[in-house]
C-alpha positions as CSV (number, residue, x, y, z in Angstrom):
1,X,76.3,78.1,107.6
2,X,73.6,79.5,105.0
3,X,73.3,82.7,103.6
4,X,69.5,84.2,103.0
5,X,68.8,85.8,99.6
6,X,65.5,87.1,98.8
7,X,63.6,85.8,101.6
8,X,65.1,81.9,100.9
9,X,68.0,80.1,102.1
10,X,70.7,80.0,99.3
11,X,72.6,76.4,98.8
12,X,76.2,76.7,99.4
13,X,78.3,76.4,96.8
14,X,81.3,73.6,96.5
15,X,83.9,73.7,93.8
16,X,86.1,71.0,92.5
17,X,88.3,71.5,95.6
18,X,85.4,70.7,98.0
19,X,85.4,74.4,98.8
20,X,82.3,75.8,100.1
21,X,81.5,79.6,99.1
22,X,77.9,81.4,99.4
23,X,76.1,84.5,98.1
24,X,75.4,87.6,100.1
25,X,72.4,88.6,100.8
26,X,70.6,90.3,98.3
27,X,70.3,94.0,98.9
28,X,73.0,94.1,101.8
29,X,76.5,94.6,101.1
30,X,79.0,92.5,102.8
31,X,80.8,94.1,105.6
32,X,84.9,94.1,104.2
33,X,86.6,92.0,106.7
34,X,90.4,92.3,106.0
35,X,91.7,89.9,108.6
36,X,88.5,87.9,108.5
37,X,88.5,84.0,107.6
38,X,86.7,85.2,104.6
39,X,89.3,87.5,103.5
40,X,91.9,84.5,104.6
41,X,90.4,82.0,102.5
42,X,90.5,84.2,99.7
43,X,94.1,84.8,100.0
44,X,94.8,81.0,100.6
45,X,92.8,80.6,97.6
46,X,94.9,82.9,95.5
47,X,98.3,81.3,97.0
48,X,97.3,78.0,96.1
49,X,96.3,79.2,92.1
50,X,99.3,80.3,92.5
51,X,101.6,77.5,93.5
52,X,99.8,75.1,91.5
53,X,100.0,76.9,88.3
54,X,103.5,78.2,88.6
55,X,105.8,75.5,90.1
56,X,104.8,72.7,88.3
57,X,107.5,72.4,86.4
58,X,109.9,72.9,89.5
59,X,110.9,70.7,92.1
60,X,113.1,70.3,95.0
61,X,116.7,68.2,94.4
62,X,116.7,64.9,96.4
63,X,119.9,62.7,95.0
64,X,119.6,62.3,91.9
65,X,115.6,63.2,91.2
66,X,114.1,66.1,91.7
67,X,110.8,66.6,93.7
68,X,107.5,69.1,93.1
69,X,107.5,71.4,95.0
70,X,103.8,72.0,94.7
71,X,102.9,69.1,97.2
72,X,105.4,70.2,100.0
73,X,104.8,74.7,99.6
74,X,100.7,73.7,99.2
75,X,100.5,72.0,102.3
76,X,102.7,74.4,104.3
77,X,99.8,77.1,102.5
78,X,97.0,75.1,103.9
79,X,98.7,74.1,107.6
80,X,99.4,78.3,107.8
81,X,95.6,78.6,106.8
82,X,94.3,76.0,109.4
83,X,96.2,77.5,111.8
84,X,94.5,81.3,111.1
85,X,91.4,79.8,110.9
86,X,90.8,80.0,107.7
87,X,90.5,76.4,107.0
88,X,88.9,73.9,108.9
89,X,89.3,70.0,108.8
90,X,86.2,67.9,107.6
91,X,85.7,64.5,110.3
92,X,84.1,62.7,107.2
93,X,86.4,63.7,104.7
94,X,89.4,62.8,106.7
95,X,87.8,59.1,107.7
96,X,87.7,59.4,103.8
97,X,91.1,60.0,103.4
98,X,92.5,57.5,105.9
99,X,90.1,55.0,104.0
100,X,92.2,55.6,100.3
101,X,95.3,55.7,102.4
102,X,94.3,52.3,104.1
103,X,93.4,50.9,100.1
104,X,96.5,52.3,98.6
105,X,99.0,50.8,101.7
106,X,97.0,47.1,101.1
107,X,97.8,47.6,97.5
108,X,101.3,48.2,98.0
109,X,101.6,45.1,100.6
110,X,100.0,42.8,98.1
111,X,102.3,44.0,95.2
112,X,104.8,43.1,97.8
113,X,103.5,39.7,98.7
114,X,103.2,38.8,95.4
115,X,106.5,39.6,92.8
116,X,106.4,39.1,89.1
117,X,102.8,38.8,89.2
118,X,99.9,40.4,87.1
119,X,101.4,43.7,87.8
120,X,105.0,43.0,86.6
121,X,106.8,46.1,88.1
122,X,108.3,47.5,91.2
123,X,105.9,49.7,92.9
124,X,107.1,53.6,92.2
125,X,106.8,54.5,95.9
126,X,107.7,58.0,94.6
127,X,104.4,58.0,92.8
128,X,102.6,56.7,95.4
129,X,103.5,59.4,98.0
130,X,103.2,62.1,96.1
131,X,99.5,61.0,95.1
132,X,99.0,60.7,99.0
133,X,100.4,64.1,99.4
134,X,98.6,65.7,97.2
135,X,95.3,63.6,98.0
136,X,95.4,65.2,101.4
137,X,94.3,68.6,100.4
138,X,90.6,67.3,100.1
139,X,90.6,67.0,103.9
140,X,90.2,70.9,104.4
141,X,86.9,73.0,104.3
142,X,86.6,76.7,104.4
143,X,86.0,77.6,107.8
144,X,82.8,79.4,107.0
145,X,81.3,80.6,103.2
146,X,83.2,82.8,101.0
147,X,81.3,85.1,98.4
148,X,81.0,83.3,95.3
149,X,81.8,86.3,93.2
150,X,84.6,87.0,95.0
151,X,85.8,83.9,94.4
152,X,85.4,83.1,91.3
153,X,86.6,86.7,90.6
154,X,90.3,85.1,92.2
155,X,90.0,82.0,90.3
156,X,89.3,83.6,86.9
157,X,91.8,86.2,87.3
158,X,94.4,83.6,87.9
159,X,93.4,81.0,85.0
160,X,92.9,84.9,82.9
161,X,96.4,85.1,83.3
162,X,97.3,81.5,81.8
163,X,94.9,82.2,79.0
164,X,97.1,85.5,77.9
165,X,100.7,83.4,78.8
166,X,99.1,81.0,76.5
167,X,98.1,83.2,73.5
168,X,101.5,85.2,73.8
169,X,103.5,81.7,73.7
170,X,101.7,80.4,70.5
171,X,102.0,83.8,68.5
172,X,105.4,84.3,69.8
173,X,106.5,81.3,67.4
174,X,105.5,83.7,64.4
175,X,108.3,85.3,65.4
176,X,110.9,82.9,66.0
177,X,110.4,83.2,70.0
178,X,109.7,79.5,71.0
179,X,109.7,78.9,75.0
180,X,108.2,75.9,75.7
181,X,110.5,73.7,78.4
182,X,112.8,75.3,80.8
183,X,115.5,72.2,80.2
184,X,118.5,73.8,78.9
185,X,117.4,77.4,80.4
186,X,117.0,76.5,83.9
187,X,119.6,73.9,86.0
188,X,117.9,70.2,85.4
189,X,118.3,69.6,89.2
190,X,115.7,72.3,89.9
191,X,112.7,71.0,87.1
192,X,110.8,67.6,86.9
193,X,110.2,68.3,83.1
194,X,111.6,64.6,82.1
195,X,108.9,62.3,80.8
196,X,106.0,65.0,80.7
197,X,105.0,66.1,76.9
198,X,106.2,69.5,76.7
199,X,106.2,70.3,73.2
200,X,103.4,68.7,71.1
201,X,103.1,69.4,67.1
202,X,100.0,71.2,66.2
203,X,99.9,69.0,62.8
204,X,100.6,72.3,60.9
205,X,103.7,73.2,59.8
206,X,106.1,73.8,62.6
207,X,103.8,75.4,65.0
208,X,103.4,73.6,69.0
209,X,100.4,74.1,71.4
210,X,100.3,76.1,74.2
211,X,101.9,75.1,77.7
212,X,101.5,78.4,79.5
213,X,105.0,78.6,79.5
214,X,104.4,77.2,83.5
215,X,102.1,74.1,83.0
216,X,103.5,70.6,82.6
217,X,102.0,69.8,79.1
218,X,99.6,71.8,76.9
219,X,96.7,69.2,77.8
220,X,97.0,70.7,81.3
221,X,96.5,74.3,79.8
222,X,93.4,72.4,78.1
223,X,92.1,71.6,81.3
224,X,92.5,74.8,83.0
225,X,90.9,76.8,80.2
């Protein structure tokens, strides 16, 4: 589906999460649908910034690990949103996804077929899954264009937000406030904080980067600024 603007077809946009948004035409204001796939995609949008910047750092307790909860709560998101119509699934990217599936499960068997080999280690099947799981989400397509405005007004609003949790953490050490892992505030069984780089020197004096308070290491809070 294209949108004319000016007289010419305008390209639809796609984001990082294979997303595809358009602009209105120019002149014409958009007609506010509040039950609309538009207006759904938008809120799915906003509940997956959401999830994925907030409950990193949490997960679900299975024996004696704990388990993100982002994979499992962003799927259910996405099913709820394919089942409003919001989303829609993509035939190529799904033949796509089965391919990388197909790769990762040969990779697996031949790890199997072949111990104390190149590789040296037991395969983390735990890894594996979750990389699958989360993998998944680039199946789904916006059922029809969004605004690109509107959202990029959602996603800038969100990673906004970060940007200020950010700034309040790092000045909040000036101050003897330091909150940078949840271990020892929060019951271990409920984080997946162990063996991620919370709390990384800033080379002068005592002072740390900037996590977000939420994201897994401060290189994350890199990457979404």
């Amino acid at each position: 589906m294209r949108v004319a603007s000016g007289g010419s077809a305008a390209r639809p946009f796609r984001t990082a999460l294979s997303l595809t948004t358009a602009r209105p035409p120019a002149g014409k204001a958009r007609p506010r649908d509040i039950d609309g796939p538009s207006a759904q995609a938008l809120g799915f949008t906003a509940a997956i910034l959401c999830v994925t910047l907030l409950l990193q750092r949490f997960g679900l307790p299975l024996g004696s690990k704990s388990f993100s909860l982002v994979g499992p709560i962003g799927l259910a998101i996405a099913v709820r949103a394919l089942a409003r119509g919001a989303l829609a699934v993509s035939k190529f990217r799904l033949f796509a996804y089965l391919a990388l599936a197909i790769c990762v499960v040969a990779g697996l068997a031949w790890h199997a077929l072949t111990p104390g080999g190149d590789i040296g280690e037991g395969a983390n099947l735990s890894s594996m899954s979750q990389f699958l799981l989360l993998s998944s989400f680039a199946v789904f397509t916006f059922s029809e264009p969004i605004d690109e405005k509107q959202f990029f007004a959602k996603v800038n609003l969100w990673f906004a937000a970060m940007a200020i949790a950010g700034i309040a953490q790092f000045f909040a050490q000036f101050i003897g406030v330091e909150v940078f892992a949840f271990t020892g505030i929060l019951p271990n069984s409920i984080l997946v904080e162990a063996g991620y780089n919370l709390q990384i020197s800033t080379g002068v004096g005592s002072l740390l980067k900037s996590n977000g308070f939420f994201l897994i290491e401060p290189s994350t809070f890199s990457q979404v600024m």
